[in-house]
C-alpha positions in Angstrom: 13.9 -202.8 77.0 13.4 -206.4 78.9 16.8 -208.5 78.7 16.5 -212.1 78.1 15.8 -213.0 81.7 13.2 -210.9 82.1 11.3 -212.0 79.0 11.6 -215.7 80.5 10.3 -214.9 84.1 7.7 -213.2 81.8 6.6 -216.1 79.7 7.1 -218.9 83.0 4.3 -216.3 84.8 2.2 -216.6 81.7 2.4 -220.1 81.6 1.2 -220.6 85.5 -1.4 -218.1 85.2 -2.8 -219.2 81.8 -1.8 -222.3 81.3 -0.1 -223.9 78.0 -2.9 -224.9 76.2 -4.9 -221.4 76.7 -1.4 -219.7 75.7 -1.2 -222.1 72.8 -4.7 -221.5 71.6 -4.5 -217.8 72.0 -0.6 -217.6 70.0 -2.3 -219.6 67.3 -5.9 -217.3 67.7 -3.3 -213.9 67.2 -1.4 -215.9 64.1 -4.4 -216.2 62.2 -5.8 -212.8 63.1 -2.6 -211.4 61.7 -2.9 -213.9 58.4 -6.2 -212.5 57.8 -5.6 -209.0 58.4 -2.2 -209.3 55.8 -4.2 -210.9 53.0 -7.0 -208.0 53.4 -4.3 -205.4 53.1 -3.1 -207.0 49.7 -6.7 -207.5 48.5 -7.2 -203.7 49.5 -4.2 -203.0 47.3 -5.1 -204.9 44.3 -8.6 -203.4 44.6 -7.0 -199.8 44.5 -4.9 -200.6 41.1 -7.8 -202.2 39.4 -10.2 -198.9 40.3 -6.8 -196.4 39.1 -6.4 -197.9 35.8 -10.0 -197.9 35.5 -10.0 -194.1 36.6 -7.5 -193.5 34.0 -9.1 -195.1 31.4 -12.2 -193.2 31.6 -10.5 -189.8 31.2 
């Protein structure tokens, strides 16, 4: 496991290579990626306790 220095040489070769803005644009590309993929999980969820009670109702 990287200690703290490493992580910051990490991130200071990112930023040369990439560039702040791209770096920017991609952290806030992964957020929402991982915003929508949270809120389909729940959706999924609520989806399977509609179709049980309705699976249980029919019996």
């Amino acid at each position: 496991m990287p200690g703290p220095t490493e992580l910051l040489i990490l991130l200071v070769i990112f930023a040369l290579v990439f560039g702040t803005k791209k770096l920017r644009g991609m952290g806030g590309d992964l957020g929402s990626a991982i915003k929508s993929f949270k809120s389909a999980l729940k959706d999924d969820d609520k989806q399977d306790e509609s179709n049980k009670g309705n699976d249980e109702s029919e019996k």
